[in-house]
C-alpha positions as CSV (number, residue, x, y, z in Angstrom):
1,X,12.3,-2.8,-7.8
2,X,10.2,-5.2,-6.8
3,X,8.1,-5.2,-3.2
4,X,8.0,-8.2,-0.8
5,X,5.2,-9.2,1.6
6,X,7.1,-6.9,4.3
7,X,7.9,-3.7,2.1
8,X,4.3,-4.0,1.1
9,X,3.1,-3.7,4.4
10,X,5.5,-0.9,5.6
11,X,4.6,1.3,2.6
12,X,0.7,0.9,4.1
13,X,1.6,2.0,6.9
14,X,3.6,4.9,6.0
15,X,-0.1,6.0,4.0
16,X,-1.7,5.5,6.7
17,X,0.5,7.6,9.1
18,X,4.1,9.2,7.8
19,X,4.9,10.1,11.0
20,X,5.0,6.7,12.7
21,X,8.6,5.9,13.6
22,X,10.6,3.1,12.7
23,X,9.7,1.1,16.0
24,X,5.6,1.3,15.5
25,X,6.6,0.1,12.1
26,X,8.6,-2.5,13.4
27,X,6.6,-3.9,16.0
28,X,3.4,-4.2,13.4
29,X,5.8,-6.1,10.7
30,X,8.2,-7.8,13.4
31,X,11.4,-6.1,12.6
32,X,13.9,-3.7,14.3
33,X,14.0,0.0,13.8
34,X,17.0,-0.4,12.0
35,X,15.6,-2.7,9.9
36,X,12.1,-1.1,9.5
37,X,14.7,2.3,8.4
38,X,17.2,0.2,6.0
39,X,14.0,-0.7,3.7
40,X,12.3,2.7,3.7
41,X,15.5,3.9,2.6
42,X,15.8,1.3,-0.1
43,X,12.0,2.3,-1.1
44,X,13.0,5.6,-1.7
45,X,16.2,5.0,-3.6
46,X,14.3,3.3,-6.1
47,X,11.5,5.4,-6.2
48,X,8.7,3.0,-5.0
49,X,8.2,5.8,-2.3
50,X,8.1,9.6,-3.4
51,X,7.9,11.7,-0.5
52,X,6.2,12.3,2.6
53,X,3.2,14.9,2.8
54,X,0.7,16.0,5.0
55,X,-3.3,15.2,4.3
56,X,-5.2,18.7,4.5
57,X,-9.0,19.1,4.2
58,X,-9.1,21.4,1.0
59,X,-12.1,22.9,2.3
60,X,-10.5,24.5,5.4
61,X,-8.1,25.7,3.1
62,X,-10.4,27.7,1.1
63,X,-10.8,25.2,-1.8
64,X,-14.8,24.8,-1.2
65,X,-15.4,24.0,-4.9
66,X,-14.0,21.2,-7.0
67,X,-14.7,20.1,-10.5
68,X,-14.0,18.1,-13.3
69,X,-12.9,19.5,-16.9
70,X,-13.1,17.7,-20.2
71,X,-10.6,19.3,-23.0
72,X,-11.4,18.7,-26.1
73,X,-8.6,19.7,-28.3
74,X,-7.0,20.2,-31.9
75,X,-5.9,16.6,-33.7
76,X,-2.6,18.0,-33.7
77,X,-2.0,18.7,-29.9
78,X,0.2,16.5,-27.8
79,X,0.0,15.7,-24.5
80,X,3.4,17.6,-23.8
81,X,1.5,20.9,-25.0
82,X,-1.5,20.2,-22.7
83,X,0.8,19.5,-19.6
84,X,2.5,22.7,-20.1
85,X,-1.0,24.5,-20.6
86,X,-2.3,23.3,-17.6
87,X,0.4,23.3,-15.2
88,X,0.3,27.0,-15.5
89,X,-2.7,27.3,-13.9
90,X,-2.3,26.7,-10.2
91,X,-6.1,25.6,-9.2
92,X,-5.4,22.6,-11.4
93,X,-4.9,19.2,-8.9
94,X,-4.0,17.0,-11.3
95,X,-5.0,16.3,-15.1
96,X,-4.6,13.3,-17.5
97,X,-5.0,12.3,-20.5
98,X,-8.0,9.9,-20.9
99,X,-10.3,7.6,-24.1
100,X,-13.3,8.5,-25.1
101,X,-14.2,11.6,-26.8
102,X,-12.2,14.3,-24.7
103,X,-8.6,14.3,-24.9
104,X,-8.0,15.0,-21.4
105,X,-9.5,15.5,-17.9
106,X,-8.5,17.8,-15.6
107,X,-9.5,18.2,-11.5
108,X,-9.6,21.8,-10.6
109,X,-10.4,23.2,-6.8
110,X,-11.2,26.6,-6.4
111,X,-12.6,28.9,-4.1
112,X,-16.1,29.3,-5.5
113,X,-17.9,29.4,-8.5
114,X,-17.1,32.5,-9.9
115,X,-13.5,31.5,-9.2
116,X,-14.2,28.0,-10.8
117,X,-15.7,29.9,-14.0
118,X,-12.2,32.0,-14.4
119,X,-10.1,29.0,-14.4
120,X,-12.2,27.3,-17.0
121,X,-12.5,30.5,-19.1
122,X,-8.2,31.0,-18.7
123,X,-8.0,27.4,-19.5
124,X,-10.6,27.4,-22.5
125,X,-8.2,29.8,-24.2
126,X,-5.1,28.1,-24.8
127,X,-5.3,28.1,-28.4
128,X,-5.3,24.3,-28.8
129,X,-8.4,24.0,-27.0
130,X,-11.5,23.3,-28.8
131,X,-14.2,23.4,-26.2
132,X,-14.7,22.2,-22.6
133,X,-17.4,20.1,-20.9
134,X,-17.7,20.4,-16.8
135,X,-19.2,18.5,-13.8
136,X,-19.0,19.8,-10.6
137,X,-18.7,17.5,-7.2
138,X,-21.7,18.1,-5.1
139,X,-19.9,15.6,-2.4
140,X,-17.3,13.2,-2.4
141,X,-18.7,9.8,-1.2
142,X,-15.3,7.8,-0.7
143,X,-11.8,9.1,-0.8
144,X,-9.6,6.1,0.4
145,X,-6.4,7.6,1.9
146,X,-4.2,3.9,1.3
147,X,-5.8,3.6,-2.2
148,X,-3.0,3.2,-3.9
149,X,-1.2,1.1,-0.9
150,X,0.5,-2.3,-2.8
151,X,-1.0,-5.5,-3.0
152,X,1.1,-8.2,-3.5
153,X,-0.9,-12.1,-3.2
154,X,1.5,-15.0,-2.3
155,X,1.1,-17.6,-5.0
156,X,0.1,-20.9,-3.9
157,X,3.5,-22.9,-2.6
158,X,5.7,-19.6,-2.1
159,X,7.9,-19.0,0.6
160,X,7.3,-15.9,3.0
161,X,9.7,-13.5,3.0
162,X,11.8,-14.0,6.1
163,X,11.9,-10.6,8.5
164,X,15.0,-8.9,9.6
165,X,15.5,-9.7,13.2
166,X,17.9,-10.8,15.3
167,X,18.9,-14.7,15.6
168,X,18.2,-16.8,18.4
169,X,14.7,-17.4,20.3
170,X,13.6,-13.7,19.9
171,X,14.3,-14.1,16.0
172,X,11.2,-17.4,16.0
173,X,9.1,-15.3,18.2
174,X,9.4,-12.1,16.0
175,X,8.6,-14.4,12.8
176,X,5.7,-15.3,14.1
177,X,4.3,-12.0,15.3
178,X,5.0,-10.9,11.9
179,X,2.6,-13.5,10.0
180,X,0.3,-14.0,12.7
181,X,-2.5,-12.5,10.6
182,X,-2.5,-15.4,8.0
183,X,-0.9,-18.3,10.2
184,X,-2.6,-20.5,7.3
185,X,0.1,-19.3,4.6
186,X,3.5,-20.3,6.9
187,X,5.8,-22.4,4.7
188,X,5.9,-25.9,6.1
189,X,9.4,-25.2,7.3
190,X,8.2,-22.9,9.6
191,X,5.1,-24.4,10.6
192,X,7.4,-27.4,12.2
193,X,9.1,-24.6,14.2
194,X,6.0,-23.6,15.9
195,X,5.9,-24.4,19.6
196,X,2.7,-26.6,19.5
197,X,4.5,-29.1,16.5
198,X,6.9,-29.3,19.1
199,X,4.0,-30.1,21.7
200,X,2.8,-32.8,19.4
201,X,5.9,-34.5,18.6
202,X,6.6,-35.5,22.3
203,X,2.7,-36.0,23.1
204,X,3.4,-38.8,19.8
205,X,6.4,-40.0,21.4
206,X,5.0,-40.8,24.5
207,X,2.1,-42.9,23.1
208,X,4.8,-44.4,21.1
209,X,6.8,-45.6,24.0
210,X,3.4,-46.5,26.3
211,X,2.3,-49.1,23.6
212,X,6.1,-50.8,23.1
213,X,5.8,-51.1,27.3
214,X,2.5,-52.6,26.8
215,X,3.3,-55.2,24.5
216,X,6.5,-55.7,26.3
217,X,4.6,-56.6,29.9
218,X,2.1,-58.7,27.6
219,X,5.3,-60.7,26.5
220,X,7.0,-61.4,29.7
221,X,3.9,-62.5,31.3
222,X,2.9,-64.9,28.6
């Protein structure tokens, strides 16, 4: 599936806060609740969003130590066998599989060092692993919550994508209160919707009609 301009920016706001409703969404993109709903819904049919979870400080929890673990395995090993390895360890956050010379890295949180140590020893005896190499965080210096929040640039000459409101005069206003953070990329169609083209249209009109009234009172005098 791919993401519009809209979708984009309701899927950064669900990082931001998961439990905004439909009408905060709505009124930062300019649609209804309905609307804001029909899209998320469409986001997670397709998978684009995953779930909904609440942000914890590990710490609090208990989790006051966190590392980092290099595997360095057997040429024969897959990364199916290390997922399984790992996963059966429950201090491990996540783990992948990376270049270089390890074959894998893997975040682990525990509760302190000695527990940090166990998991690495538990860990360092799977039979494919070969040997391990470890850093330990001292302190995290940025952890971006909307990290991962789409960006999607509009190519030169593209069309917005129009928002889900309702017709009529509330329908322009709500357009415009969708896009009025980069008023510079409205389409040209829209731009000539904006009240102040209309403004300038009659101001040109006038002018238009006060020099034909000139030249027409210079003609019947002369």
């Amino acid at each position: 599936m791919s993401l519009d301009d809209i979708d984009a920016r309701i899927v950064t706001a669900l990082i931001k806060d998961a439990r905004a409703s439909y009408a905060v969404i709505g009124n930062e993109v300019g649609l209804s609740a309905p609307a804001v709903k029909r899209r998320v819904d469409r986001l997670r049919a397709s998978g684009a969003i995953t779930g909904f979870s609440a942000r914890v400080d590990p710490a609090a929890l208990g989790w006051t130590t966190e590392a980092y673990v290099e595997l360095f395995c057997g040429g024969s090993t897959t990364p199916e066998e290390i997922r399984a390895a790992v996963r059966r360890h429950p201090e491990v956050a996540d783990a992948c599989t990376v270049t270089g010379e390890a074959d894998a890295l893997v975040h682990i949180r525990a509760a302190d060092i000695r527990h940090f140590e166990q998991v690495v020893e538990r860990i360092a005896a799977e039979p494919f692993v070969r040997r391990t190499r470890s850093v330990i965080v001292l302190s995290r210096l940025v952890e971006r919550i909307d990290s991962i929040a789409p960006h999607i640039p509009l190519s030169a000459g593209s069309v917005c994508p129009m928002p889900e409101t309702n017709t009529g005069a509330g329908a322009d206003t709500a357009r415009f209160q969708a896009f009025k953070d980069r008023s510079d990329e409205l389409p040209p169609a829209w731009q000539m919707n904006a009240p102040g083209s209309k403004i300038g249209l009659l101001a040109g009109i006038v002018v238009v009609v006060a020099v034909l009234a000139a030249i027409f009172g210079v003609l019947l005098v002369g």
